[in-house]
C-alpha positions in Angstrom: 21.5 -20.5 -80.0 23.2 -17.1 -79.5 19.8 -15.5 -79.8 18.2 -17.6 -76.8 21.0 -16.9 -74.4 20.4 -13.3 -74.6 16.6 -13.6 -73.9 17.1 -15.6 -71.2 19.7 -13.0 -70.3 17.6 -10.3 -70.7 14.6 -12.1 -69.0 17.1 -12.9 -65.8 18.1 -8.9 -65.3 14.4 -8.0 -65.7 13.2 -10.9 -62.8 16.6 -9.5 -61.1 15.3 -6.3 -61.0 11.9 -6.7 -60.5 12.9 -8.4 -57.3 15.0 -5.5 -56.4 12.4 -3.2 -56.4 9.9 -5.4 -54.5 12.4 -6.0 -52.0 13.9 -2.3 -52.2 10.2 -1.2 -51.0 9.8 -3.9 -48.5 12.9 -2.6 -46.4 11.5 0.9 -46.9 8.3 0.2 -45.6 9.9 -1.5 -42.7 12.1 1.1 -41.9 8.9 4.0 -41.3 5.7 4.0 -39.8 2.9 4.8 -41.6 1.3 8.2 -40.5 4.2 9.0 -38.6 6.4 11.6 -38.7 9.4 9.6 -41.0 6.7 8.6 -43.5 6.9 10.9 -46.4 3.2 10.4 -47.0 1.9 11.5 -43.4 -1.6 10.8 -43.3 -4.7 13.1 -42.1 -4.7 12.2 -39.0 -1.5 12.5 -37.9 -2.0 16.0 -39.0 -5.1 16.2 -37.2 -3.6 15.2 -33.9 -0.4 17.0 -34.5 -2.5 20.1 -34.6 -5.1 19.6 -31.9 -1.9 19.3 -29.8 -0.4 22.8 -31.0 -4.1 24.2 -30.8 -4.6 23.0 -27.3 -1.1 24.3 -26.3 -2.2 27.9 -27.8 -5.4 27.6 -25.8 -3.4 27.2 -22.5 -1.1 30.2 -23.7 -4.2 32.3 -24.6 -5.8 31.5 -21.5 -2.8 32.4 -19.0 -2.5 35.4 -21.1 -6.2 36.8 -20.6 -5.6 35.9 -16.6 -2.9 38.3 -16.6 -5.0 40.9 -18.6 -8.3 40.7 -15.9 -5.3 41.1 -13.0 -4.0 44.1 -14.6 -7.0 45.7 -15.6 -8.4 45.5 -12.1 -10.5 42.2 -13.3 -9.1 40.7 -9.4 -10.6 42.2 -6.0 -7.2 41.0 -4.3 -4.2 43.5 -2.9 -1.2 42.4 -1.7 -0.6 42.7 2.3 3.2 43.5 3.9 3.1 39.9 4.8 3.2 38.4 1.2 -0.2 36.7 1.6 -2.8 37.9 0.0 -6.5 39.2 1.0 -10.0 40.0 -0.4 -12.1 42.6 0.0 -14.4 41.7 3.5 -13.5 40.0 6.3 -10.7 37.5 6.3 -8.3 35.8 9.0 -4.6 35.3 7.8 -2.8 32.6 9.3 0.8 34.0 8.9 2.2 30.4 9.5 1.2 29.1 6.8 0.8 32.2 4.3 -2.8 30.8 3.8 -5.4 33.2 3.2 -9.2 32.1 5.1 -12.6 33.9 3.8 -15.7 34.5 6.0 -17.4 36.6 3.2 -19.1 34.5 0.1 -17.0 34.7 -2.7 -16.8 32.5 -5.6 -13.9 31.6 -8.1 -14.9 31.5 -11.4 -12.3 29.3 -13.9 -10.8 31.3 -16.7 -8.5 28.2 -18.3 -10.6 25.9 -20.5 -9.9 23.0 -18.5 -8.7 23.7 -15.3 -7.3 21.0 -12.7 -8.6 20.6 -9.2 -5.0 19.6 -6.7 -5.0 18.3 -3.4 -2.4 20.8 -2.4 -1.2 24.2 -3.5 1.4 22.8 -6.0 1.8 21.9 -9.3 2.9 18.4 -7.9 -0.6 18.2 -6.2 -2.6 14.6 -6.6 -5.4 16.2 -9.6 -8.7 15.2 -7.8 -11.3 16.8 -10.6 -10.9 19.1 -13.7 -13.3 21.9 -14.2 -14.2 24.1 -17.3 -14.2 27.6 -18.2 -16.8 29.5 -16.9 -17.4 27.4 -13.6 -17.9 28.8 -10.8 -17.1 27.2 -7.2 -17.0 28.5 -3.4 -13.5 30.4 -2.3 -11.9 29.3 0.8 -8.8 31.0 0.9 -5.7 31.4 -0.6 -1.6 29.6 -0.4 0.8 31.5 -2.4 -0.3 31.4 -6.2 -3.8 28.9 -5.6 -7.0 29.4 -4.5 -8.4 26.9 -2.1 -12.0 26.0 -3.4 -14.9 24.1 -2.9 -16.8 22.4 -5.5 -20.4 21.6 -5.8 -20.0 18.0 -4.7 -18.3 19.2 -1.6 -14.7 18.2 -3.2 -11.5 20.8 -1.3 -8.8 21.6 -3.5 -6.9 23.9 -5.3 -6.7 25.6 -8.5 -4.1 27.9 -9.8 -5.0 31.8 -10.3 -3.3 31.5 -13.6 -6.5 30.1 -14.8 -8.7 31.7 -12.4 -9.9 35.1 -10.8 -11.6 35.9 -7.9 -15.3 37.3 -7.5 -16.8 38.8 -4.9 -21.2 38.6 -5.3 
């Protein structure tokens, strides 16, 4: 009789524990998110995106970076007028309200960023009316400040920062 209440004992703490466990990982598994960042087994594609986001954020870095390099190396046909605005080699008309630069010669901007936005206005804050890709060339219109004013094949006005552009004259 002895002998059966200590196997029943015995079997009671092992269901007991078994339970434990199961319930222990239940309230574990609850508790993280599966590829995310609290889950200790992050999957591959968490890691994936995680690193398309640092790589894109390099690409931006190296792209601003190589901007700066053509300006200083004489890779921009702009010079810098007592008036703060900016002008290009030919014929241009500077409206000294406004600081904006207008061109009468044909010159193009040619997008050094990967992916470069297209703003309704000279700001950062600008409505983004098109995105354009390295290497693209559209028709310069002037200048405001730290943006060219552009014109793009489908007839689209806007802005794109000189950051991620430089000036050409053909």
């Amino acid at each position: 009789m002895k002998t059966g209440k200590i196997v029943l004992l015995v079997v009671a703490a092992l269901v007991c524990i078994s339970l434990g466990i199961v319930v222990g990982q239940l309230v574990q598994a609850a508790g993280t998110q599966a590829g995310s960042e609290s889950d200790p087994v992050v999957t591959q594609s968490y890691v994936e995106t995680l690193v398309a986001g640092k790589l894109a954020d390099l690409q931006t870095k190296v792209d601003e970076l190589e901007a700066e390099i053509d300006a200083l190396t004489g890779g921009s046909t702009t010079t810098t007028s007592t008036t703060g605005t900016t002008g290009t080699t030919g014929t241009d008309t500077t409206n000294t309200n406004t600081g904006t630069t207008t061109a009468t010669a044909t010159e193009l901007v040619k997008i050094t960023g990967s992916s470069v936005n297209v703003r309704d206005s000279a700001s950062i804050d600008g409505k983004k009316i098109a995105s354009l890709v390295k290497d693209t060339n559209v028709t310069y219109l002037g200048e405001q400040g730290d943006w060219y004013k552009v014109k793009l094949s489908d007839g689209t006005v806007g802005y794109v920062s000189k950051t991620y552009s430089t000036l050409i004259t053909q």
